[in-house]
N, C-alpha and C positions, 0 to 999 in steps of 0.2 A: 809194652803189655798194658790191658787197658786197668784203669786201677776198680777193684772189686766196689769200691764205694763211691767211687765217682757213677760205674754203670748201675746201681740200685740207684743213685740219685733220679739219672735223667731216666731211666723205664717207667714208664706210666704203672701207679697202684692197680694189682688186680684187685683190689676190695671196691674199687668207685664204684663200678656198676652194680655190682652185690649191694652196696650202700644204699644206694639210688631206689634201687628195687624194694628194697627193705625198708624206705621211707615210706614208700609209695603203698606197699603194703599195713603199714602203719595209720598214714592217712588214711587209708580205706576202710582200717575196724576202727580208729575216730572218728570219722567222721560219717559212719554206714548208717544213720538216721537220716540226717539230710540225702546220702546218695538213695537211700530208698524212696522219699520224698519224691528227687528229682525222677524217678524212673518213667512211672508213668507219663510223665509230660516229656520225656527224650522220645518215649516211645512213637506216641501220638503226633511228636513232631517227624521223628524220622521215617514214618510211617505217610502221612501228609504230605511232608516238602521235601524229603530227598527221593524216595522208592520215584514218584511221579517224573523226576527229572528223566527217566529212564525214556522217559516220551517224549525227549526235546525233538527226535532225528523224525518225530512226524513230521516237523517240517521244511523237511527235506526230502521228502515222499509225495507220489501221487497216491492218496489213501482209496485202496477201494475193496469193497467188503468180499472179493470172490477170491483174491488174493492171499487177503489180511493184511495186516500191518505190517508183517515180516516181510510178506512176499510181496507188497506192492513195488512198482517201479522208483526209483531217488528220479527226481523233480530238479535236482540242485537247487536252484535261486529262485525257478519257476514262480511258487507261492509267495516270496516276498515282492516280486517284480506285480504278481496280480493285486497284490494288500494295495499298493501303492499307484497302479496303472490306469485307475479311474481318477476323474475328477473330484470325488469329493474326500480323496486321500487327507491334500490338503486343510481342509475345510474342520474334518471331524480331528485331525489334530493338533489344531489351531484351539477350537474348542476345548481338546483336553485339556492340553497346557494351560490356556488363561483361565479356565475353571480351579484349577488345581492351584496356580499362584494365587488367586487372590482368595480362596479357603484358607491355604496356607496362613500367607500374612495376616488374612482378617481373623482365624481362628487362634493365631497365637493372641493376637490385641485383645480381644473380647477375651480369652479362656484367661491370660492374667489379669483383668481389670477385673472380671467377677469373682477373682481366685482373691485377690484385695480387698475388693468389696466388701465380700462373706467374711472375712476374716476380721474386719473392723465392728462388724456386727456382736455386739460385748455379748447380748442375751446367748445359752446353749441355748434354748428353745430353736429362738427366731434362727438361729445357724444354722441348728440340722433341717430345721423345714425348710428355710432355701436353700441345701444343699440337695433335699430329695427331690425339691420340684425339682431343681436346676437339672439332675441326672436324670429323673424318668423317661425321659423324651429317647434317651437313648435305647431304652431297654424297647422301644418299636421297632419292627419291621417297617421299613421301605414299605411295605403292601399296606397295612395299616398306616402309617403317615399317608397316602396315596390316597386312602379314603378322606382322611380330617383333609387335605387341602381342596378333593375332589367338592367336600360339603363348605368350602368356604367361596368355590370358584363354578360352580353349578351356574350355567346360565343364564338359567330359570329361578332357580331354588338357593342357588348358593347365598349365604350369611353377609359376604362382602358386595354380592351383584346386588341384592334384592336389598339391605339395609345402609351400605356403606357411601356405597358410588352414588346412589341418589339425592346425594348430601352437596354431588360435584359437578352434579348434571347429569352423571350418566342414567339414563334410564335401565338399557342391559348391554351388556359385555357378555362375549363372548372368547375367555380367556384362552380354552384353547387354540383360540384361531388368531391368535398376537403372537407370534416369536418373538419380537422384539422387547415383551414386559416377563417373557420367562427367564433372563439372566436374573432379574433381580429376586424371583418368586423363588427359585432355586436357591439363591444364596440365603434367604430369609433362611427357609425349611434346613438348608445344612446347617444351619450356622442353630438352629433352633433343635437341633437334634443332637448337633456332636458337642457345642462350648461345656454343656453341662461336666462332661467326663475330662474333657481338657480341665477344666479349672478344680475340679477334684483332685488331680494331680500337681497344680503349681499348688493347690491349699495345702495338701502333704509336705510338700517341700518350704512354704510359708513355715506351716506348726513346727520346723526344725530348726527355726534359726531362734538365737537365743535371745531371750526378753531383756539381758542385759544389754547387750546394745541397744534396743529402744530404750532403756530406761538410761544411759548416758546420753544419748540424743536428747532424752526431753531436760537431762540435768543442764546441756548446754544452750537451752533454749531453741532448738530444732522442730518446727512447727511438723504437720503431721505429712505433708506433701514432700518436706527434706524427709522425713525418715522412710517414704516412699521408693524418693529418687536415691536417696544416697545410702541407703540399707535394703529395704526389700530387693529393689530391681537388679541392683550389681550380685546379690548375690540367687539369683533366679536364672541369671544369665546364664548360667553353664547348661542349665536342665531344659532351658530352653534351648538353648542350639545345638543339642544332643534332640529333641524332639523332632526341631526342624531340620535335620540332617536327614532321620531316618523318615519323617516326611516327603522328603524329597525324591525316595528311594520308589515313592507311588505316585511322582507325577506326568506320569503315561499311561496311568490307572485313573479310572473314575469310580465312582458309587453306581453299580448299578441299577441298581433300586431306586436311587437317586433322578437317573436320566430317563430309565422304562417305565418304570410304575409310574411315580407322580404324572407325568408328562402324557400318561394312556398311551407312549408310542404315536404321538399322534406325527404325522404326514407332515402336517401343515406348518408345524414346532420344529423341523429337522435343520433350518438352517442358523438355529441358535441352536439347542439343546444336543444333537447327535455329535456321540462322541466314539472314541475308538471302539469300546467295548460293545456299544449298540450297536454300529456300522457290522463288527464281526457277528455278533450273534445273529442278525440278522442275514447277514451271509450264509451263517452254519444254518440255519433254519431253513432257507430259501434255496442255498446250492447245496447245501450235507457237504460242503469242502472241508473237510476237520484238517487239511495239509493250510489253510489257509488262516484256519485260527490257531493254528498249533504257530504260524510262523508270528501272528500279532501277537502274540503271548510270548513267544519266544524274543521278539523286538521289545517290548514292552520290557521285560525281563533284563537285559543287556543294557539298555538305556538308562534304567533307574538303576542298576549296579555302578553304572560309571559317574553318575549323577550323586550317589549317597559320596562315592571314591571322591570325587571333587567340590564336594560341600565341605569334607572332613578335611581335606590337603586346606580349602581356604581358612577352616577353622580354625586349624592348629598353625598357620602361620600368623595367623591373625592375635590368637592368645593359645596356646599349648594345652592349659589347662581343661578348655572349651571342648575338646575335641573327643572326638568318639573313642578311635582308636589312631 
């Protein structure tokens, strides 16, 4: 006969789940300032990035408008087989990726040395003024930036053709008709639009560490490049490789304001400058195949999922703490 206190022992409490709930209820009128807070941006997100996944199985359709989207015919593989079926498949995402890595790289470098830099800058004044130039640049559109480069690279008229180059010999250049000098004209302009807001964020992470360890460093005699290497950077590390993680998650993404605007789209620029993004929009422009962009955007999407998945797996073997999730 089973004994009355041994079976209350091993039955599972019915109060856990009431407990659980009851917690949960609790947190919820704790913490109902912040949850109100959070709302409108779950919303705006869920409303943005999840509702639209709804549209991944465009591309898996032949999309056409007499049908609709419901009714059009499934494609299968159709549209990824045509993403990929031309020649210059290769080409524009060759383009992506090594635009995207050395932004990456060079924008970490540059966004922590001037996150340093400003930092060392003892004046308030002199800080905030180079932290606002440093971030204005951001606050442009692509179409605006598109203009200032268009007024420095004018064949006629531009600032750098008509003042600069004649310093080198060149009489006039004709920038957009060089592919070959727009990798570098691109990385200037990204790297002059985005470092600002990068190094605003290692400065935040800077202003958090504590002035006590620089002031033991300087009791030990640790000049200002140890307290660089051996204080700032070890401990920036993490926030950095949490940046370049989810970095990583966009590089099958370009800017596209980036590669259309500044560049006018020009013909003659397409065998540097054309990247995934341009290749498709000019597709959807020129064939209306939205089964074709829906499938780049869906590859696009998948890649940089398993890309963010295997920066983080190397992170967290690498150092545990480092790691995203």
């Amino acid at each position: 006969m089973t004994n009355p206190r041994t079976q209350a022992l091993t039955k599972p409490p019915y109060t856990q789940p009431q407990g659980r709930f009851r917690r949960l209820l609790l947190n919820i009128v704790r913490y109902r300032v912040l949850l109100i807070m959070l709302l409108p941006t779950s919303i705006i997100f869920f409303i943005n990035c999840y509702i639209p996944m709804f549209g991944l199985f465009i591309a898996f359709k032949n999309i056409n408008y007499i049908d609709g989207i419901m009714g059009s015919p499934w494609a299968g593989l159709d549209n990824f087989r045509f993403l990929f079926a031309t020649s210059d498949a290769l080409r524009v995402t060759i383009n992506t990726v090594g635009y995207n890595v050395v932004f990456i790289i060079s924008g970490l470098i540059l966004s922590v040395t001037l996150a340093i830099a400003i930092n060392e800058v003892r004046s308030k004044i002199a800080s905030k003024f180079f932290q606002t130039v440093m971030i204005m640049p951001n606050f442009l559109s692509m179409v605006v930036v598109s203009f200032i480069v268009y007024a420095f690279l004018h064949p006629e008229y531009g600032f750098l053709v008509k003042h600069i180059l004649p310093m080198f010999g060149y009489s006039s250049v004709n920038a957009y008709m060089h592919p070959n000098a727009w990798p570098y004209i691109l990385w200037i302009t990204k790297m002059w639009h985005s470092i600002g807001i990068g190094s605003v964020i290692y400065l935040a992470a800077i202003t958090g560490i504590s002035e006590e360890l620089y002031e033991a460093a300087v009791v030990d005699g640790a000049s200002k490049w140890q307290q660089i290497t051996r204080i700032t950077l070890p401990l920036l590390t993490p926030i950095m490789v949490i940046l370049t993680i989810l970095n990583m998650g966009g590089i099958f993404r370009s800017d596209f304001g980036l590669f259309y605007h500044v560049t006018l789209d020009s013909g003659a620029l397409r065998s540097t400058t054309d990247v995934i993004d341009t290749y498709v929009y000019r597709g959807l422009i020129q064939l209306n195949d939205l089964g074709m962009s829906s499938a780049a955007n869906f590859y696009q999407s998948v890649i940089g999922f398993f890309l963010v998945i295997g920066a983080n797996s190397l992170a967290r073997k690498l150092n545990r703490d480092t790691a995203l999730f």
